[in-house]
N, C-alpha and C positions, 0 to 999 in steps of 0.2 A: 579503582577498578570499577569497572561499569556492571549493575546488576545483569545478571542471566536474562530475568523476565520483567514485561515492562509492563504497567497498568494500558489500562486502555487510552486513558488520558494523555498519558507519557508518548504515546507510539501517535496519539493527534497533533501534539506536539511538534514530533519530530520530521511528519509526512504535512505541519501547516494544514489541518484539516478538520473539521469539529467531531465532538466524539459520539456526534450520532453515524459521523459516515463508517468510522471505525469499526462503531460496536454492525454495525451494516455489513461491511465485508466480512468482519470475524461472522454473524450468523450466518451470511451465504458461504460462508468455505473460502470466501478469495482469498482469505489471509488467515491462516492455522492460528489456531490458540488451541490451548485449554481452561480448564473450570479447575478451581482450589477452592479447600476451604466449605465450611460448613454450610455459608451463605452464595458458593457456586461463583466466584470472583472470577472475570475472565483475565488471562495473564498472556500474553504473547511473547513468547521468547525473542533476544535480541536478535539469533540469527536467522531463525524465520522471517523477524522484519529485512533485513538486509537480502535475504534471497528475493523476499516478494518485491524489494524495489527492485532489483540487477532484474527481473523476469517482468518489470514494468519497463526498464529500459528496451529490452528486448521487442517490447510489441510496441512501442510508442518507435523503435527503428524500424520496425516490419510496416506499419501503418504508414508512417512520413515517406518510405520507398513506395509503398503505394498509391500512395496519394502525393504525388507530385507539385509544388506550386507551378503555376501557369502566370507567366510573365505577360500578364495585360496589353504590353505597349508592342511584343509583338503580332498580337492579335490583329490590330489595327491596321 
């Protein structure tokens, strides 16, 4: 069974990304955590992570509709 809450490390892991960028988005808000623990440990639940990917997919298809590639060779 897979834990509930994931270290910050765990969740750089899983998104392939270092755990400056992590603990990054956790203090701006882009990705919910909380603080445990005496010494304020940030914990990120597994299904928060799984929401904030599906709500990365979301804009990353919003964006690509936007922004169209442009086929160079009919330019020409």
């Amino acid at each position: 069974m897979e834990p509930r809450f994931l270290l910050l490390t765990d969740v750089a892991a899983e998104l392939n990304v270092s755990d400056s960028q992590v603990y990054h988005m956790v203090r701006s808000g882009e990705l919910p955590a909380i603080k445990i623990g005496g010494r304020g440990q940030w914990r990120v639940e597994r299904a928060r992570l799984e929401e904030y990917i599906a709500r990365k997919y979301d804009e990353t298809a919003d964006w690509v509709q936007s922004n169209p590639l442009v086929d160079r060779d009919a330019e020409q």
